[in-house]
N, C-alpha and C positions, 0 to 999 in steps of 0.2 A: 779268517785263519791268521794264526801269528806267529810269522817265520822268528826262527831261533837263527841268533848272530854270534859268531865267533869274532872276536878281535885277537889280534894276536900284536902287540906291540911292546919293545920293551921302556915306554917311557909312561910311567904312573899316570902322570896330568894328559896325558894323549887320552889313554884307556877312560879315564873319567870322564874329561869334554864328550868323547864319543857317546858315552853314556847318556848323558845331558844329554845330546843331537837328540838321538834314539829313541829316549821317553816321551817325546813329541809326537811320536807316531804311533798308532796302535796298531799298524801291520807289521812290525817285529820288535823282537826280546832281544837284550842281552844275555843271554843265557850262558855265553862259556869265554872266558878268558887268557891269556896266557903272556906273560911275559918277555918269552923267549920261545925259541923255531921247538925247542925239547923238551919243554911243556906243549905246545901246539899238537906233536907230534902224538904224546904222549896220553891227550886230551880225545883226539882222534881215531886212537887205535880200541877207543869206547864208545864213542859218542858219533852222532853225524848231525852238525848243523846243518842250517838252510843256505845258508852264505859264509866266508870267509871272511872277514879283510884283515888283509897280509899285511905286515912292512918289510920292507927288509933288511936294514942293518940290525941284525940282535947279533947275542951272542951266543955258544955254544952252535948252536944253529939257525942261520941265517932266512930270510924268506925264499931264498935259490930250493934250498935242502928242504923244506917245508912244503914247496910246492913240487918240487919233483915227486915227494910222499904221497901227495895229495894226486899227485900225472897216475900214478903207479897203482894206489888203492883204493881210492876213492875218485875219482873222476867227476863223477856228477855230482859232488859239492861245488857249485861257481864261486870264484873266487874271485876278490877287489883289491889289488893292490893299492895299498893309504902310505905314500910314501915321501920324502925330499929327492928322491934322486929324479934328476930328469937326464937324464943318459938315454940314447936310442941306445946303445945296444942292453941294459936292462931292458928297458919295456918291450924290446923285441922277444930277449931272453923269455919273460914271465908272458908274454905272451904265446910263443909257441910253447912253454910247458902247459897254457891252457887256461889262464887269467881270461877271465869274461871284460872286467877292466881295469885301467892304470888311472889312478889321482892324484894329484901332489896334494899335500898338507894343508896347502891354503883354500883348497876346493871351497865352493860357497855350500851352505847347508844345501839347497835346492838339488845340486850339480850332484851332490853327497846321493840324496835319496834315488834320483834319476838313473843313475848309475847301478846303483843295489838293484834298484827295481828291474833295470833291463837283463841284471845278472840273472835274477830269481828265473825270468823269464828263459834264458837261456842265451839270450842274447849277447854282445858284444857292443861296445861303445865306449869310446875315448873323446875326453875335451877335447876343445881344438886345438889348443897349445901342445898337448902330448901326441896330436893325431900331426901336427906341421915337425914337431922334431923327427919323428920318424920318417916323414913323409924326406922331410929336406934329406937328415940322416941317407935315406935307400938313392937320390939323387947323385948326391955325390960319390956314391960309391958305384954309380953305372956309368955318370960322366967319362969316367978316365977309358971306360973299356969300347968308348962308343968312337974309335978312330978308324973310320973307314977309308980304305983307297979311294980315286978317284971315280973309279968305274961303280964299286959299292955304292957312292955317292950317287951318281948318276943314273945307277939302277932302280936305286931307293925311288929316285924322283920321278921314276918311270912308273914304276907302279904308283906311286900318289899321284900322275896321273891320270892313272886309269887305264894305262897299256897293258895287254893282255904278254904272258911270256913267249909266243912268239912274236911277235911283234918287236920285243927286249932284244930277240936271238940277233935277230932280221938285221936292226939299226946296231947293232954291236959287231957283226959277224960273225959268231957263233952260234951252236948249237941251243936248242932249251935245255938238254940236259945240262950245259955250261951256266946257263943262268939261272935253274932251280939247285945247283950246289951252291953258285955263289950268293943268292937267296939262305940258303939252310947257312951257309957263314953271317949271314950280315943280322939273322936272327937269332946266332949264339952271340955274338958279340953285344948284342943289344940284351941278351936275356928275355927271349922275347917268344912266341910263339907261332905270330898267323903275323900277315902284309899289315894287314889294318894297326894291328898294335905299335911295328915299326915305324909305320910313316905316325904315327899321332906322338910317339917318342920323340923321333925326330923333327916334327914340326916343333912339337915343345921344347927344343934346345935347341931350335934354330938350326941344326944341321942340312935342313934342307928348306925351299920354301914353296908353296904351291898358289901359282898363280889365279 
């Protein structure tokens, strides 16, 4: 079977290369092209490829606009973002509208097909350079929120080791209910959910350390 690709890029020699890449393979076509998001769009509102790949600086309409089209009416088309920008808050962006994956430009062919392939599939998968900016990216943005009082601190440590909440009450002299609120505080502040996610947080930036 041979999947049908859309490109969508407004720079001539991109859409060609791609071409070239593509013909190398007999599990998919070039079959639909477009040089800007309003041709994409436009292409769409007829057609339905196997796969997408996006960029997204165009003009009239951008890859943002293009894939929110794609969130909105078509969904189960996978889409690949083929792009220069390496910004976390793009690739976050295109990713929660629903990108299967994010590539910069220099992708090597191999990285190129792997990627398609895991789309088709329905998967997701990002290089590791796009998977560490984001990753660093969502870091520093919980660092700043992660300042806990002394007692937070020392609660945290209590569960990483393995002390049950009365136990916390006991050597605090408070109640449990006192230390399951200030549990429910020390895992908004962390953006967090359950004990285990907190203390393996906080091991990893050194906030606390466990013997």
């Amino acid at each position: 079977m041979t999947n049908k690709i859309m490109i969508v890029d407004n720079h001539f020699i991109i859409r060609e290369g791609l071409k070239l890449i593509f013909d190398t393979n007999d599990h998919y076509e070039i079959l639909y092209e477009a040089s800007n998001g309003e041709q994409a769009i436009q292409i769409l509102e007829n057609s339905r490829p196997d796969l997408v790949l996006l960029d997204i600086k165009m003009e009239k309409v951008d890859g943002f606009g293009v894939m929110s089209y794609i969130h909105d009416n078509c969904p189960e088309i996978p889409v690949v973002v083929l792009t220069t920008v390496d910004s976390a808050e793009h690739i976050q962006k295109m990713l929660k509208l629903g990108a299967k994956g994010y590539l910069l430009k220099d992708a090597k062919t191999a990285t190129i097909f792997t990627t398609v392939d895991s789309a088709i599939r329905g998967n997701i998968i990002l290089q590791n350079h796009v998977s560490n900016i984001v990753f660093n990216s969502e870091v520093q943005q919980q660092i700043p929120n992660f300042k806990l009082t002394d007692r937070e601190t020392r609660i945290l440590t209590a569960i990483a080791q393995g002390l049950k909440i009365k136990a916390i009450a006991l050597e605090n002299h408070v109640s449990e209910r006192t230390i399951k609120s200030q549990l429910t505080g020390i895992y908004t502040k962390m953006n967090v959910a359950t004990g285990v996610q907190a203390v393996a947080l906080a091991v990893k930036n050194n906030m606390i350390q466990i013997d």
